[in-house]
Backbone as JSON, one array per atom type, in Angstrom:
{
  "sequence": "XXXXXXXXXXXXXXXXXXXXXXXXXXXXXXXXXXXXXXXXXXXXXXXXXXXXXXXXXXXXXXXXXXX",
  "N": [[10.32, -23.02, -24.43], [12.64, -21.91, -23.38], [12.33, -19.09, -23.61], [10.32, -18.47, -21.87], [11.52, -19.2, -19.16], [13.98, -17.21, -19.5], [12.11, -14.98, -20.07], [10.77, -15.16, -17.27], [12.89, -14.67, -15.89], [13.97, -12.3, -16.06], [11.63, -10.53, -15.19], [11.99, -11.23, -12.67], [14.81, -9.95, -11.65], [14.25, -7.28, -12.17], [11.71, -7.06, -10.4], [13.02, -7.37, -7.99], [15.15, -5.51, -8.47], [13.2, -2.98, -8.17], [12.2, -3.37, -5.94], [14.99, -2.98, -4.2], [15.19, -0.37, -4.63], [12.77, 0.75, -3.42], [13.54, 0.12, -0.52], [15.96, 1.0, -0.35], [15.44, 3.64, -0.79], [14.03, 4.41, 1.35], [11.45, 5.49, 1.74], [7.66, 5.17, 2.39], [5.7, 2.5, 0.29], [2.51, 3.8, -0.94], [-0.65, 4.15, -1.43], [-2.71, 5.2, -4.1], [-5.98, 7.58, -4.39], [-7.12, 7.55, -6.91], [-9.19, 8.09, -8.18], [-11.54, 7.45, -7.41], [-12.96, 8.54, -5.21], [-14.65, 10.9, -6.36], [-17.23, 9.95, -6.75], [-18.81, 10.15, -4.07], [-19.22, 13.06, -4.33], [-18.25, 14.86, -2.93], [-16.23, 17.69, -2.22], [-13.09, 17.72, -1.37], [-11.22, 14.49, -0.8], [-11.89, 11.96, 1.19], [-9.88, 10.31, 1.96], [-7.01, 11.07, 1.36], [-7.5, 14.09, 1.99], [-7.37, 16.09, -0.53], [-7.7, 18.03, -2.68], [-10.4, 17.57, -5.1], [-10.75, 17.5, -8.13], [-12.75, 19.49, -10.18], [-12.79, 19.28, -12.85], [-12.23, 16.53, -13.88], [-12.57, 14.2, -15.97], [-13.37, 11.82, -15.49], [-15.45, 12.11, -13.52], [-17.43, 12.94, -15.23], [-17.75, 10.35, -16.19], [-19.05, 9.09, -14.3], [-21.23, 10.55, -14.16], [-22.87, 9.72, -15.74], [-25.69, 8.5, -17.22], [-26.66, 4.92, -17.0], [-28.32, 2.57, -19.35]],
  "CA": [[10.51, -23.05, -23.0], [13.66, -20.96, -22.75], [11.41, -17.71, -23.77], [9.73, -18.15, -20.64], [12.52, -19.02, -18.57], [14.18, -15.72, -19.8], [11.08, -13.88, -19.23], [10.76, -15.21, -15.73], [14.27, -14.11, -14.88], [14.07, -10.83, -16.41], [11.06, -10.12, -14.4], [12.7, -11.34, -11.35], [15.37, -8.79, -11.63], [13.22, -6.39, -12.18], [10.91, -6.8, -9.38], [14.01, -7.1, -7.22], [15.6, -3.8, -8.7], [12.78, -2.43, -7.47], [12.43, -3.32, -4.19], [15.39, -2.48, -3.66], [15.2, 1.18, -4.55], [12.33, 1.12, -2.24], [14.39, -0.14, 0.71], [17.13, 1.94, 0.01], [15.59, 4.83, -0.59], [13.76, 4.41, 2.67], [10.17, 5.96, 1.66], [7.43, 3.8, 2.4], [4.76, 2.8, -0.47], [1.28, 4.89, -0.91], [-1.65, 3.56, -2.64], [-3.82, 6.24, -4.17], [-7.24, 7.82, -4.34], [-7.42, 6.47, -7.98], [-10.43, 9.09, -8.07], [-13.06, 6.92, -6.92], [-13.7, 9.68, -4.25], [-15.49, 11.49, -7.03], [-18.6, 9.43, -6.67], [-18.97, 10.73, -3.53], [-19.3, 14.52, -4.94], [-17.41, 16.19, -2.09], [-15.31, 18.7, -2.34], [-12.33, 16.92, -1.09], [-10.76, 13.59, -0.7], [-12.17, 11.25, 2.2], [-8.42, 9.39, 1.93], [-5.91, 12.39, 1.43], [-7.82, 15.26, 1.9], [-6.98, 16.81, -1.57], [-9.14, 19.0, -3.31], [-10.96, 17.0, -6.07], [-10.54, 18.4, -9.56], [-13.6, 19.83, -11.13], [-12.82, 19.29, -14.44], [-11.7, 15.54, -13.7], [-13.37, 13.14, -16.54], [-13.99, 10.71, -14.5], [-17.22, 12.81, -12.61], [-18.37, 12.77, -16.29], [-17.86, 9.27, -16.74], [-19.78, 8.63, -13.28], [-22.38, 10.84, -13.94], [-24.06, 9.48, -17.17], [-27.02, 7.51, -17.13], [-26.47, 3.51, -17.68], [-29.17, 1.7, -19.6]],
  "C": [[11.64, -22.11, -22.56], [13.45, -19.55, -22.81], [11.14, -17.52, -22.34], [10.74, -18.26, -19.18], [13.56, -17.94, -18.52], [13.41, -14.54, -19.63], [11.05, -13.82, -18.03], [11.39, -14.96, -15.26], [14.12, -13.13, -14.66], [13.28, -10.38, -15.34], [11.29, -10.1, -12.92], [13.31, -10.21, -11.0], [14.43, -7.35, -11.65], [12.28, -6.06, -11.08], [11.99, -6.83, -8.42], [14.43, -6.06, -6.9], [14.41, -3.33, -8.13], [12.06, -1.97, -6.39], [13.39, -3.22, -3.44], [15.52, -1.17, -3.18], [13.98, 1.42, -3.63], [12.55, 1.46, -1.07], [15.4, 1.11, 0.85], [16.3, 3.26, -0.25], [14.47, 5.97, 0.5], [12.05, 5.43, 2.84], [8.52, 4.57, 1.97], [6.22, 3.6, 1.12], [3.53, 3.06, -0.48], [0.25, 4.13, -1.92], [-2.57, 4.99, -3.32], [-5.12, 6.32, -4.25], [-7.95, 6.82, -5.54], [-8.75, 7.18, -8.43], [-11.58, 8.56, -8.05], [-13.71, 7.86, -6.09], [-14.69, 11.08, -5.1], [-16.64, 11.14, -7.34], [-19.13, 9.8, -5.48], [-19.56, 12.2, -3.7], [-19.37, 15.44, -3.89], [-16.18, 16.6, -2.68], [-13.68, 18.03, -2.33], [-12.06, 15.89, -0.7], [-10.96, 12.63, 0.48], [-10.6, 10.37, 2.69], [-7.03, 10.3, 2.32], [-6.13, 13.42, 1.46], [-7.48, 16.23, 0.58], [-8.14, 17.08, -2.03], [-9.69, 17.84, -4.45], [-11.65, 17.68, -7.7], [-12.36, 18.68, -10.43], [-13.94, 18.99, -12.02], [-12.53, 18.02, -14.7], [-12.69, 14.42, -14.7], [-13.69, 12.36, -16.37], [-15.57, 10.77, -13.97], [-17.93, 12.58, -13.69], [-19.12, 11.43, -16.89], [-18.83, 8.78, -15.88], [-21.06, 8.95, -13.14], [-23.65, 10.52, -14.78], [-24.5, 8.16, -16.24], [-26.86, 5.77, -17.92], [-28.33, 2.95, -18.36], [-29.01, 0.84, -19.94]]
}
């Protein structure tokens, strides 16, 4: 029991520390594309407008055939 009670702190701190450096350093947080927008198979980014990488292994992974 004191494992987990030591874990649970630690992590405390931890998620604390870094919400603070959020706060303080006054940016706000961004989720990303995550390149799902490559099932789509436009050119660029429906979310952030960014180009969408070619060569991105993902398109490869999306484009095979499930059986």
């Amino acid at each position: 029991m004191e494992i987990f009670f030591i874990t649970f702190i630690f992590l405390i701190v931890i998620i604390t520390l870094m919400s603070l450096g959020v706060m303080l350093m006054g940016k706000n947080i961004k989720g990303s594309c995550g390149g799902l927008n490559a099932i789509s198979g436009s050119d660029k980014c429906s979310i952030c407008n960014k180009d969408i990488d070619p060569n991105n292994p993902l398109i490869d992974q999306l484009n095979c055939k499930r059986n």
